[in-house]
N, CA and C atoms as a LAMMPS dump frame, in Angstrom:
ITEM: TIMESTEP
0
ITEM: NUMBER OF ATOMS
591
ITEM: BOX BOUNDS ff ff ff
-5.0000000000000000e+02 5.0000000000000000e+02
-5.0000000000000000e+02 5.0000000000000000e+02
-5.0000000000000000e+02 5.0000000000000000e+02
ITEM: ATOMS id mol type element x y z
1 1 1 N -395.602 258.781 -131.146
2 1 2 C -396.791 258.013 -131.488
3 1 3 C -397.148 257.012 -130.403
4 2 1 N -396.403 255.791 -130.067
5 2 2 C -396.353 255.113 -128.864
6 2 3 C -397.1 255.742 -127.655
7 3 1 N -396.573 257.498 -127.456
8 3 2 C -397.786 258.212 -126.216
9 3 3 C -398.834 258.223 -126.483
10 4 1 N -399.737 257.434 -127.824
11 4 2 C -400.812 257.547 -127.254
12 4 3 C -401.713 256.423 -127.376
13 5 1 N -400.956 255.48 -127.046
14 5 2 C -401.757 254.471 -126.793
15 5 3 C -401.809 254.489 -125.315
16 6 1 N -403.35 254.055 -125.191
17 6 2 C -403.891 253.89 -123.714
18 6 3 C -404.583 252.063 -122.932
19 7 1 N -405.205 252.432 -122.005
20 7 2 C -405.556 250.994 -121.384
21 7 3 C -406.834 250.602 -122.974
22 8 1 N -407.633 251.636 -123.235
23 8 2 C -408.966 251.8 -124.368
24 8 3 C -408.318 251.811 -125.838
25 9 1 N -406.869 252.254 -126.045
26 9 2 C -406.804 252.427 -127.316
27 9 3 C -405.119 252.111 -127.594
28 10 1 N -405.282 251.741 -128.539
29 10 2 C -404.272 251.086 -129.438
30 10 3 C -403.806 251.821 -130.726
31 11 1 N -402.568 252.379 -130.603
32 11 2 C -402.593 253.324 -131.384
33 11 3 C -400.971 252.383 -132.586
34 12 1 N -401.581 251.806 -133.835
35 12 2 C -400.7 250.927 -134.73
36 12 3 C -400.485 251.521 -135.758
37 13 1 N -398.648 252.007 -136.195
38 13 2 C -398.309 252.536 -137.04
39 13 3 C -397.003 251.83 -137.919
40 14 1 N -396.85 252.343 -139.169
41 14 2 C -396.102 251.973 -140.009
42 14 3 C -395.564 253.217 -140.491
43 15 1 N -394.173 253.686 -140.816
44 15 2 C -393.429 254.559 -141.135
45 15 3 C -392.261 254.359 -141.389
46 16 1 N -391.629 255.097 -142.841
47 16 2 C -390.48 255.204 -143.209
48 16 3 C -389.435 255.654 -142.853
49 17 1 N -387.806 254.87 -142.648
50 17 2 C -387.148 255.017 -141.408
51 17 3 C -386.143 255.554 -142.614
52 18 1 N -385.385 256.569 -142.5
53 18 2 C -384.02 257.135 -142.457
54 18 3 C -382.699 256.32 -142.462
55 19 1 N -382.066 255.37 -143.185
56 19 2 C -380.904 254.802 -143.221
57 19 3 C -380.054 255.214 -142.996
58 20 1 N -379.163 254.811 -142.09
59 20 2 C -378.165 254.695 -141.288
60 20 3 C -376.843 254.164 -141.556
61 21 1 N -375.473 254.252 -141.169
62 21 2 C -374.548 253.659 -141.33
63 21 3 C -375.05 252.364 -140.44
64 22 1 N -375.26 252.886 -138.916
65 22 2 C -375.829 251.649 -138.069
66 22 3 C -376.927 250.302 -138.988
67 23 1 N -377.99 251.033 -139.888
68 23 2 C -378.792 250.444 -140.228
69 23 3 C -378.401 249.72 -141.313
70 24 1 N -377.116 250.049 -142.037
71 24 2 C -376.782 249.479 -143.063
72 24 3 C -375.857 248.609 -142.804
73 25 1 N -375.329 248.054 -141.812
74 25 2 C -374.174 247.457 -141.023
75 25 3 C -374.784 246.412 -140.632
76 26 1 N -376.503 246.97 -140.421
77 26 2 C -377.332 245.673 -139.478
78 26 3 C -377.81 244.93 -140.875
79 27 1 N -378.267 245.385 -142.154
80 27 2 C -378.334 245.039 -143.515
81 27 3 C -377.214 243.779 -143.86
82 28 1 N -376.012 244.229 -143.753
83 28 2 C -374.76 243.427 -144.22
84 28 3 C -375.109 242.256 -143.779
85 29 1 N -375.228 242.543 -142.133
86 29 2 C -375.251 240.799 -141.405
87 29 3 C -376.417 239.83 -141.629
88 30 1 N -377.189 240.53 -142.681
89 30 2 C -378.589 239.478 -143.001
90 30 3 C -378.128 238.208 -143.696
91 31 1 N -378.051 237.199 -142.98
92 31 2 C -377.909 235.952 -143.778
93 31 3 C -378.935 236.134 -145.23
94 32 1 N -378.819 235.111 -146.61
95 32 2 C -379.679 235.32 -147.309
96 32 3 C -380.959 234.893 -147.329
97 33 1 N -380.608 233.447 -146.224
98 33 2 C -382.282 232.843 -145.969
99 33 3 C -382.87 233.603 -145.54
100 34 1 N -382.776 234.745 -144.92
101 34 2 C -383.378 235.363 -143.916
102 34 3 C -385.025 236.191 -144.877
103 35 1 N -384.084 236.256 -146.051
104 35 2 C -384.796 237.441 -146.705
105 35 3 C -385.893 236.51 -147.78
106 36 1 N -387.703 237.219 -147.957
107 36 2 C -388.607 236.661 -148.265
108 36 3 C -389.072 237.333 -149.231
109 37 1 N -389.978 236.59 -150.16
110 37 2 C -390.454 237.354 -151.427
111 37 3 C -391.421 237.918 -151.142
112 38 1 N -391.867 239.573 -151.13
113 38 2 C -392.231 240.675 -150.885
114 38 3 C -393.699 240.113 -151.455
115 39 1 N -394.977 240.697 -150.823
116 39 2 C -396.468 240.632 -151.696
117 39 3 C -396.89 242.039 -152.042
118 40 1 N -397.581 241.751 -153.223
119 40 2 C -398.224 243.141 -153.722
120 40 3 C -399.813 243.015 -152.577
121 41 1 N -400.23 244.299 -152.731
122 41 2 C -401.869 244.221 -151.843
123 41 3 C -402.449 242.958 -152.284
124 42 1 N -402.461 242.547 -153.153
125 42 2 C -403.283 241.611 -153.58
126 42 3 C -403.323 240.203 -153.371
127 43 1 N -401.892 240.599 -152.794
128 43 2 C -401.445 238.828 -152.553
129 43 3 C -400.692 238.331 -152.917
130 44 1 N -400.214 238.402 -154.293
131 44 2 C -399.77 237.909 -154.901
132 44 3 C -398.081 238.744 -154.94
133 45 1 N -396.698 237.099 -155.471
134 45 2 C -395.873 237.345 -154.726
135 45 3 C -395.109 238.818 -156.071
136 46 1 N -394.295 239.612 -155.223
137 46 2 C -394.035 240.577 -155.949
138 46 3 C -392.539 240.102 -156.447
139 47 1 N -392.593 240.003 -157.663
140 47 2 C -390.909 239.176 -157.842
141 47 3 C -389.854 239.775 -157.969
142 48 1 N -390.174 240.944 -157.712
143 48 2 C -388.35 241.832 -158.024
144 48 3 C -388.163 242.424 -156.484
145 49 1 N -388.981 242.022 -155.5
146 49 2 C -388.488 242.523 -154.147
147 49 3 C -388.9 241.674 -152.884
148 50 1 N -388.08 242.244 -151.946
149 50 2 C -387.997 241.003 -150.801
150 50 3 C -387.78 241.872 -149.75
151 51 1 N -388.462 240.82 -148.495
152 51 2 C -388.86 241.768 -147.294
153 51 3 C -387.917 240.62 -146.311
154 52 1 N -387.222 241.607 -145.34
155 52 2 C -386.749 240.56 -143.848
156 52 3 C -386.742 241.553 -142.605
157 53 1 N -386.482 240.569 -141.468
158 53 2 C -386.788 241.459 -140.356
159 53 3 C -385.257 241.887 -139.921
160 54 1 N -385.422 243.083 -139.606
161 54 2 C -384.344 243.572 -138.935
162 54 3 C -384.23 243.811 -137.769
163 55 1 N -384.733 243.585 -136.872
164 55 2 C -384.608 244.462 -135.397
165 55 3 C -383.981 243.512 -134.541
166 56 1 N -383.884 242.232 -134.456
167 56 2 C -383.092 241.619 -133.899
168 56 3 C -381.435 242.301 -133.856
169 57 1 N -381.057 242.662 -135.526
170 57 2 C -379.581 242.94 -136.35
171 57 3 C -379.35 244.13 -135.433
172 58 1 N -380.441 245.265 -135.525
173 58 2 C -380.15 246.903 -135.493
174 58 3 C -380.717 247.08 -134.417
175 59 1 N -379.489 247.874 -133.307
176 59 2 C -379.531 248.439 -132.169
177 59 3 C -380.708 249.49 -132.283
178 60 1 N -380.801 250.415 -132.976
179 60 2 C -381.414 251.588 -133.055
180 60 3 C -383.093 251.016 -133.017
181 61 1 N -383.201 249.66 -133.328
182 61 2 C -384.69 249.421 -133.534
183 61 3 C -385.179 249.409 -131.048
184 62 1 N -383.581 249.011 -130.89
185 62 2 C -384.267 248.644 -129.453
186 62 3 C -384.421 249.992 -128.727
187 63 1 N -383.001 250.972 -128.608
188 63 2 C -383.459 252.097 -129.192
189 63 3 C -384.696 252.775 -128.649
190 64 1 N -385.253 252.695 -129.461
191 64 2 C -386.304 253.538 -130.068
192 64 3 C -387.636 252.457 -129.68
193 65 1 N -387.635 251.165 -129.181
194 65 2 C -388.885 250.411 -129.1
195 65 3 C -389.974 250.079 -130.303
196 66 1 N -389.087 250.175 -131.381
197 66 2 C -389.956 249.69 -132.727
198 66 3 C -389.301 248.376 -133.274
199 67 1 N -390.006 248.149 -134.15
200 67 2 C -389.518 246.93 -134.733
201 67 3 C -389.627 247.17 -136.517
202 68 1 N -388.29 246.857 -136.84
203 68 2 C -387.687 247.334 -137.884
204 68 3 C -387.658 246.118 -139.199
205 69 1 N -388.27 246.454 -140.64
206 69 2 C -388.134 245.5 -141.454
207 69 3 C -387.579 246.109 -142.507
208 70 1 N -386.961 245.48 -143.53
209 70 2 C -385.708 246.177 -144.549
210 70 3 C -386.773 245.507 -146.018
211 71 1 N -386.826 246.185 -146.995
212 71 2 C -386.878 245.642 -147.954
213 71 3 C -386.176 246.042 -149.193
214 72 1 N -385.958 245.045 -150.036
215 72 2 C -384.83 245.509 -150.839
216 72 3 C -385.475 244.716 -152.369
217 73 1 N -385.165 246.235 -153.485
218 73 2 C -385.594 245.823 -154.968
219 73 3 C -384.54 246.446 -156.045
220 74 1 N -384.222 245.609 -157.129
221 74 2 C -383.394 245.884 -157.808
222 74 3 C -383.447 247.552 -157.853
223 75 1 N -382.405 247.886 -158.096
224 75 2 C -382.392 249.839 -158.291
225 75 3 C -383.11 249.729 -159.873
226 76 1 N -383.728 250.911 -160.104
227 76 2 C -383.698 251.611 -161.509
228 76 3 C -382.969 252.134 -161.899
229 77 1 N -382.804 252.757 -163.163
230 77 2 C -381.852 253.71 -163.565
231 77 3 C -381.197 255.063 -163.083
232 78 1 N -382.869 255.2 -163.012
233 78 2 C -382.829 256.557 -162.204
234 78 3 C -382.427 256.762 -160.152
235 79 1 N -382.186 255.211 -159.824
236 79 2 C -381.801 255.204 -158.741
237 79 3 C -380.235 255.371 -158.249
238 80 1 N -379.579 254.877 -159.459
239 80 2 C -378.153 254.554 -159.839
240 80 3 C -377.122 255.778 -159.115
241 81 1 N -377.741 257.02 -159.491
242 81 2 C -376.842 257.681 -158.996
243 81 3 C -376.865 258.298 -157.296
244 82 1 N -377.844 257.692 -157.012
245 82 2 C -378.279 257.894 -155.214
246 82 3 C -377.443 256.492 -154.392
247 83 1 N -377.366 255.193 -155.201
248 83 2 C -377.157 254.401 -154.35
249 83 3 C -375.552 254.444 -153.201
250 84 1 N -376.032 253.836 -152.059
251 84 2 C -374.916 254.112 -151.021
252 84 3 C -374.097 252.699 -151.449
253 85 1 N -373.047 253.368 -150.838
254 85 2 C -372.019 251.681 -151.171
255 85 3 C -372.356 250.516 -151.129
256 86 1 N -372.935 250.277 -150.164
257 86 2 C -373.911 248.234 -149.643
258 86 3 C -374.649 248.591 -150.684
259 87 1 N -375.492 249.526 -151.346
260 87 2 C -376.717 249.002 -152.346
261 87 3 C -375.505 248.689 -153.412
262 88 1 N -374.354 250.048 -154.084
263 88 2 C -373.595 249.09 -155.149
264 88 3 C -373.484 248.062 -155.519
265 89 1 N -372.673 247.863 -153.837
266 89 2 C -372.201 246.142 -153.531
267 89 3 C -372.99 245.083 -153.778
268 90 1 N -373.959 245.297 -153.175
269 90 2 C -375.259 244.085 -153.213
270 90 3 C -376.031 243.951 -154.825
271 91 1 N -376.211 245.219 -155.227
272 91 2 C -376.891 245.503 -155.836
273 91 3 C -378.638 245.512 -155.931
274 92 1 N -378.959 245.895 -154.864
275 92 2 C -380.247 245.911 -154.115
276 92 3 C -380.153 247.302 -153.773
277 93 1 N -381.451 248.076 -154.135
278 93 2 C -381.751 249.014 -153.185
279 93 3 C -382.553 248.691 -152.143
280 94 1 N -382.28 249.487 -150.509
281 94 2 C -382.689 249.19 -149.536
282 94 3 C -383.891 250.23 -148.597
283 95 1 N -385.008 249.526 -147.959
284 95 2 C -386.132 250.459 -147.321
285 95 3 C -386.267 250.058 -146.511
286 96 1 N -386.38 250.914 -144.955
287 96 2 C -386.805 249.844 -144.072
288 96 3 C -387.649 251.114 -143.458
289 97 1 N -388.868 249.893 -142.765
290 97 2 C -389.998 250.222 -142.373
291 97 3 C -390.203 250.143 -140.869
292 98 1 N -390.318 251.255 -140.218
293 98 2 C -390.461 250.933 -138.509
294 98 3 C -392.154 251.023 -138.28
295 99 1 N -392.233 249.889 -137.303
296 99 2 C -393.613 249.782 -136.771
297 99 3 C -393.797 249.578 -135.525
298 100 1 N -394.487 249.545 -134.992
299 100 2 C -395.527 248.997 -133.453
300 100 3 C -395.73 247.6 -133.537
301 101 1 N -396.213 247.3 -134.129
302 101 2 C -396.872 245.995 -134.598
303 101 3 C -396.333 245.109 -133.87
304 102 1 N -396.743 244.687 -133.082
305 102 2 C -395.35 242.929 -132.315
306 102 3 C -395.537 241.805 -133.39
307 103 1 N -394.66 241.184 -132.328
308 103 2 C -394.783 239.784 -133.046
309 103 3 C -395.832 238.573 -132.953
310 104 1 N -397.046 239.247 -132.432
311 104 2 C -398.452 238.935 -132.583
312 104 3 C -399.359 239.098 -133.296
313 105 1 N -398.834 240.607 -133.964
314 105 2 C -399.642 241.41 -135.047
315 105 3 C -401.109 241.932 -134.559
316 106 1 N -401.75 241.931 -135.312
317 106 2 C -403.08 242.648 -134.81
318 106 3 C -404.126 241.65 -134.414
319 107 1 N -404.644 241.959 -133.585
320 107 2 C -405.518 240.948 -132.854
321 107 3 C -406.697 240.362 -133.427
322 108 1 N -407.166 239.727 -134.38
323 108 2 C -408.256 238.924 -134.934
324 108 3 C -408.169 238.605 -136.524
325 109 1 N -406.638 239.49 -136.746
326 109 2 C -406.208 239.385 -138.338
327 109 3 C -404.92 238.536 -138.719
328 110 1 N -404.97 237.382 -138.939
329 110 2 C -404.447 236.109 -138.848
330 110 3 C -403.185 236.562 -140.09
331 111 1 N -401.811 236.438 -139.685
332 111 2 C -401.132 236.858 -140.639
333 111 3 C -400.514 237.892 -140.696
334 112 1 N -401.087 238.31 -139.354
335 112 2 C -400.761 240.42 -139.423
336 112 3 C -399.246 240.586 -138.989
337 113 1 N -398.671 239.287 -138.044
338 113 2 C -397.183 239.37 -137.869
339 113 3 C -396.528 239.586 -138.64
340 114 1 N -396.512 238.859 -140.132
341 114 2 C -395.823 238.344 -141.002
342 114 3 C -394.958 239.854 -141.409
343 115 1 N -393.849 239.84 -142.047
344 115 2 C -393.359 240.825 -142.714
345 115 3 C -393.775 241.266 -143.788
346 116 1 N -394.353 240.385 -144.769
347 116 2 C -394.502 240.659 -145.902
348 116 3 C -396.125 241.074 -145.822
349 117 1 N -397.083 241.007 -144.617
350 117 2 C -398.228 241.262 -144.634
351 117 3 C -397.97 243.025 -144.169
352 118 1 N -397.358 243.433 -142.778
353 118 2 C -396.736 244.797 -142.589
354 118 3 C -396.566 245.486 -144.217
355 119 1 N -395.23 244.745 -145.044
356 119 2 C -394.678 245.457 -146.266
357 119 3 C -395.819 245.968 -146.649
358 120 1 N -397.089 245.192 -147.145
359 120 2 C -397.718 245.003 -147.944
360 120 3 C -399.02 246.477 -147.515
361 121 1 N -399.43 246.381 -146.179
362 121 2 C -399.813 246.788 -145.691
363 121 3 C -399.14 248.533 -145.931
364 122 1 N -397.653 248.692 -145.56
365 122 2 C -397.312 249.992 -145.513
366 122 3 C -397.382 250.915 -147.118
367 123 1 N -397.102 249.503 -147.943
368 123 2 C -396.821 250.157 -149.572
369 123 3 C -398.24 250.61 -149.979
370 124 1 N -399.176 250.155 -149.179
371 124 2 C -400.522 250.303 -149.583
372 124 3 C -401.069 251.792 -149.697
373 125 1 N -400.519 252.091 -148.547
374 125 2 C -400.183 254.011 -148.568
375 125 3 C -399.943 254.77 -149.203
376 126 1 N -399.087 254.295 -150.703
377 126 2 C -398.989 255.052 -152.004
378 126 3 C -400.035 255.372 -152.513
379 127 1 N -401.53 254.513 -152.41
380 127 2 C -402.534 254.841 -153
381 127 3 C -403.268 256.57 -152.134
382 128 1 N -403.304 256.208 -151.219
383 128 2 C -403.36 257.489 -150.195
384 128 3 C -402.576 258.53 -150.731
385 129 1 N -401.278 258.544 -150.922
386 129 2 C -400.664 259.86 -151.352
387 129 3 C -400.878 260.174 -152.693
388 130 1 N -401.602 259.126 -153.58
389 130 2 C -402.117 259.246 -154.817
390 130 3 C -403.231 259.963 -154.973
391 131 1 N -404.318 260.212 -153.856
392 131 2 C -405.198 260.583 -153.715
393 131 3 C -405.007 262.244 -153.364
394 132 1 N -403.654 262.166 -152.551
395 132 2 C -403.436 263.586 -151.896
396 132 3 C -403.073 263.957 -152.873
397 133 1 N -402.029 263.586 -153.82
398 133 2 C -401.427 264.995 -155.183
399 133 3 C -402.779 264.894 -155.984
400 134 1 N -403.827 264.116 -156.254
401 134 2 C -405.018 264.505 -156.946
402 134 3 C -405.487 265.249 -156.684
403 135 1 N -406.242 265.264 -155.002
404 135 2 C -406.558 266.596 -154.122
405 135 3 C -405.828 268.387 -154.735
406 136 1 N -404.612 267.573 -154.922
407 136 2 C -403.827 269.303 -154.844
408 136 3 C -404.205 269.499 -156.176
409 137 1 N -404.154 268.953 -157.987
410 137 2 C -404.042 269.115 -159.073
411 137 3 C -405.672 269.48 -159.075
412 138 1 N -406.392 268.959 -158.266
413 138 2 C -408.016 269.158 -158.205
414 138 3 C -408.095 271.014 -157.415
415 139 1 N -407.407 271.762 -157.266
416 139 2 C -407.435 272.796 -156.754
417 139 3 C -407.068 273.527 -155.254
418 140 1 N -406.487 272.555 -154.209
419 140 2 C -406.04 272.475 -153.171
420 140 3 C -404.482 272.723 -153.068
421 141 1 N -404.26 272.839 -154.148
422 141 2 C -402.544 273.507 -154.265
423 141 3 C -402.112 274.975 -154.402
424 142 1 N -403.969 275.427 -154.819
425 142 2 C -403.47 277.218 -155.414
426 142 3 C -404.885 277.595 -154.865
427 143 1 N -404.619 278.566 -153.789
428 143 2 C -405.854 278.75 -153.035
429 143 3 C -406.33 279.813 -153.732
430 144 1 N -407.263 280.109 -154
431 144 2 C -407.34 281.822 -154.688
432 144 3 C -407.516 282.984 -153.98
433 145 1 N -407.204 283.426 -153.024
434 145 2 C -407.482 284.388 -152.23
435 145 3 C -406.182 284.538 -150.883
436 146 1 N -405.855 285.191 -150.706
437 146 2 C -405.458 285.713 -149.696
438 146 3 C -406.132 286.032 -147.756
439 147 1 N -407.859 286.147 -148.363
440 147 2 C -408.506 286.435 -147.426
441 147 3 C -408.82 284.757 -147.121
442 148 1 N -409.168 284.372 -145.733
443 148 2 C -409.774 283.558 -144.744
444 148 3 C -411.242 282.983 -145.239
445 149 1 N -412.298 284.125 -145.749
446 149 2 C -413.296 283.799 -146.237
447 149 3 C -413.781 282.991 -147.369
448 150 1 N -412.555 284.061 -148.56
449 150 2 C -413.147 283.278 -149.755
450 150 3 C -412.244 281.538 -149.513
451 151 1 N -411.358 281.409 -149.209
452 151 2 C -411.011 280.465 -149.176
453 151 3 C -411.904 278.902 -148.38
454 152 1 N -412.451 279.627 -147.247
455 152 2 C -413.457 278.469 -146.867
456 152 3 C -414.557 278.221 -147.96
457 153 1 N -414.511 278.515 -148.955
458 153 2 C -415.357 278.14 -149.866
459 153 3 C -415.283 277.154 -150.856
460 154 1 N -413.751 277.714 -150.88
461 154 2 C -412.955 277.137 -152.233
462 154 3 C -412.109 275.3 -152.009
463 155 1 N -411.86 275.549 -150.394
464 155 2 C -411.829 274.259 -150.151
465 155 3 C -412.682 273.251 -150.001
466 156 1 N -413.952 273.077 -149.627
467 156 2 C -414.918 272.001 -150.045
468 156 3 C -415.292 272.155 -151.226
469 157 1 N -415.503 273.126 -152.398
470 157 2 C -415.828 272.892 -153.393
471 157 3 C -414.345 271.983 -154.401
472 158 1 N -413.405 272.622 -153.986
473 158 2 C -411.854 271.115 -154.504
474 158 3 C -412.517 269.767 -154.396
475 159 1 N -412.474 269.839 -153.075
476 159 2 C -412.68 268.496 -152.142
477 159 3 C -413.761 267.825 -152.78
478 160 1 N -414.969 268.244 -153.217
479 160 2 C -416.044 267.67 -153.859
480 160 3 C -415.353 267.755 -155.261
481 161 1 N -414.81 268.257 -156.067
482 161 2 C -414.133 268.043 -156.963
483 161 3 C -413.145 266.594 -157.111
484 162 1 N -412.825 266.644 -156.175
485 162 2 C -411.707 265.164 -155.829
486 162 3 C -412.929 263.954 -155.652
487 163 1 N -413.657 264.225 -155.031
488 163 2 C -414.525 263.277 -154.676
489 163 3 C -415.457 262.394 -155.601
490 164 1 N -415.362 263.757 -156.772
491 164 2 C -415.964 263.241 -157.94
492 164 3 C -415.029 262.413 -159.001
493 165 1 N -414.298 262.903 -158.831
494 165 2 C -413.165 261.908 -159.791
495 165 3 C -412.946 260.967 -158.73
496 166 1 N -412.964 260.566 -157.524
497 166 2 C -412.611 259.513 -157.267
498 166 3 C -413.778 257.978 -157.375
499 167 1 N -414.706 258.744 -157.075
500 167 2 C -416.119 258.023 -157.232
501 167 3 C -416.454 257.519 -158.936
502 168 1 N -416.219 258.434 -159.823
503 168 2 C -416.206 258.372 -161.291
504 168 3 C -415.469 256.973 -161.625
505 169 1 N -414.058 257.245 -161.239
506 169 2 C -413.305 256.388 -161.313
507 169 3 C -413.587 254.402 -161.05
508 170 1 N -414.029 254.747 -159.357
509 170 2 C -414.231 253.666 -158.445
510 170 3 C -415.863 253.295 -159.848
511 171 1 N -416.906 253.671 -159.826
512 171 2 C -418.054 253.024 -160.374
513 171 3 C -418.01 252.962 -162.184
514 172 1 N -417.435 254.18 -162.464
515 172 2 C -417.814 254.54 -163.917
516 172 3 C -417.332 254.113 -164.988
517 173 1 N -415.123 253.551 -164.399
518 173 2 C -414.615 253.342 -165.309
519 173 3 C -413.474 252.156 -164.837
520 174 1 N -413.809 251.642 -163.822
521 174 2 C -413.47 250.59 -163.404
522 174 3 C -412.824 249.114 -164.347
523 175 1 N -412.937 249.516 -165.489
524 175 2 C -412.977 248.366 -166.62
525 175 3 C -412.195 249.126 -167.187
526 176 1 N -411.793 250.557 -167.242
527 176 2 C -410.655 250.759 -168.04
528 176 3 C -409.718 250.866 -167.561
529 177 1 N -408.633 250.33 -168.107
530 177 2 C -407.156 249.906 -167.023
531 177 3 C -406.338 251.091 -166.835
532 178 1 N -406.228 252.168 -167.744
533 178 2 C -405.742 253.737 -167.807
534 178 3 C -406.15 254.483 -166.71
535 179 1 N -407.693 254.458 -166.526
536 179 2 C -408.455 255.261 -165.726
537 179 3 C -409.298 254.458 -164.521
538 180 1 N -408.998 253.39 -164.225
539 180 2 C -409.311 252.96 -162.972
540 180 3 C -408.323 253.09 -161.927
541 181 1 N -408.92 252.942 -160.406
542 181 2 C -408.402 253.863 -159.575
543 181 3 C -407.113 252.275 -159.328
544 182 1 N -406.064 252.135 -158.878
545 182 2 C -404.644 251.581 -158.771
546 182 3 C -405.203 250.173 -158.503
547 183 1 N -405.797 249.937 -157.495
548 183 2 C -406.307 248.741 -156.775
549 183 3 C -407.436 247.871 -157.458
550 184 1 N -408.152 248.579 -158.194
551 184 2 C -409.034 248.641 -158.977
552 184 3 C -408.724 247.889 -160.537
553 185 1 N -407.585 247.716 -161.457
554 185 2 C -407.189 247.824 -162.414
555 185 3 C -407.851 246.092 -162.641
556 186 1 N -408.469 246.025 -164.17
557 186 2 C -407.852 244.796 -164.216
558 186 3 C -407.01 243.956 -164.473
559 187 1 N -406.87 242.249 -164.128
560 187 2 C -405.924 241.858 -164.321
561 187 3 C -405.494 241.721 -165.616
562 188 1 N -403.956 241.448 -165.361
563 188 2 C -403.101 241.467 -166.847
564 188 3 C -402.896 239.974 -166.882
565 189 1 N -403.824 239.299 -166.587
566 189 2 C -403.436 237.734 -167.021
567 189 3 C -403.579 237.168 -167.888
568 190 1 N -402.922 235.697 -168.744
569 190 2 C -403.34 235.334 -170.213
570 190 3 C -404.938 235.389 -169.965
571 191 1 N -405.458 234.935 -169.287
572 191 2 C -406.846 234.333 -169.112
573 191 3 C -408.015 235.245 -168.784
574 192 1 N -406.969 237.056 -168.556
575 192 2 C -408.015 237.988 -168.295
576 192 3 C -408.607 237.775 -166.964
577 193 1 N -408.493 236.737 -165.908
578 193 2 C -409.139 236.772 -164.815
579 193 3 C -407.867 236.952 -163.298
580 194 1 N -408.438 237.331 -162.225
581 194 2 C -407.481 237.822 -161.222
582 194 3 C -407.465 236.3 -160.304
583 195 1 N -406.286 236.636 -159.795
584 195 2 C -406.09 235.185 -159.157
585 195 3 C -406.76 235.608 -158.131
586 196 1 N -406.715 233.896 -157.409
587 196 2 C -407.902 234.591 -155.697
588 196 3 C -406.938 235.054 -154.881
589 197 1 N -407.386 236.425 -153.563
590 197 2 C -406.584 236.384 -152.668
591 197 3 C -406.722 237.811 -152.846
């Protein structure tokens, strides 16, 4: 990814890194101050998880020329039987996120260094892959044909299929908390209104 940034273009990514014995060794040595309360997109602080930087800790971040952040949230149930020894121990499950991003962040977006703005930024991407398994359940999973032809047909008519439930969603039903699109939902506050931010 790094090859293709040029003198004209800037090429800024966020991606999920593969844990390591190395990476989990660089985990151990995190003092606890180190580690910060995680934000949802919205801003607001997410209380069962926490973001810190790693790349100072972990060789592999220099490596490789990325810069590495760990975040860690209580396990679920269903996590219980995956966890590696340090998550036991700690009792934290652990994610870490490699990026580009320096320690300047993005140029005119005040905040963009921060870790918890990156976190926030990368988790945001679930909505994206939310969109892609819709795509597929919308008809992009079972092509009907074998031949080249009928199929160029069948894929923009999905695609406008997706497009319509996503648009439906975004204008039509925006007020219902079931069927509005993730980002969209309203708030669950006593007061019914969303905090600012």
């Amino acid at each position: 990814m790094q090859g293709l940034n040029t003198t004209r273009r800037a090429v800024r990514f966020t991606v999920g890194w593969k844990i390591t014995d190395v990476d989990e060794a660089a985990i151990a040595k995190l003092p606890e101050s180190a580690w910060q309360a995680a934000l949802r997109q919205d801003g607001r602080v997410h209380e069962h998880a926490q973001v810190a930087e790693l790349t100072g800790l972990d060789e592999r971040a220099k490596h490789w020329g990325v810069r590495l952040l760990v975040r860690r949230v209580k396990p679920s149930a269903r996590d219980a039987a995956q966890l590696t020894d340090l998550e036991k121990r700690t009792g934290w499950k652990y994610a870490i996120i490699a990026t580009n991003l320096g320690p300047r962040g993005l140029r005119g977006i005040g905040g963009s260094h921060h870790v918890q703005f990156i976190d926030a930024v990368h988790r945001d991407h679930a909505e994206v892959e939310d969109r892609v398994r819709c795509n597929k359940a919308m008809g992009l999973r079972n092509l009907p044909s074998k031949t080249w032809n009928v199929n160029v047909g069948w894929v923009p008519a999905a695609n406008l299929a997706a497009d319509l439930d996503a648009w439906t969603r975004l204008l039509g039903l925006h007020d219902d908390a079931e069927l509005a699109p993730p980002n969209r939902r309203p708030c669950a506050t006593a007061s019914g209104t969303c905090p600012p931010g």
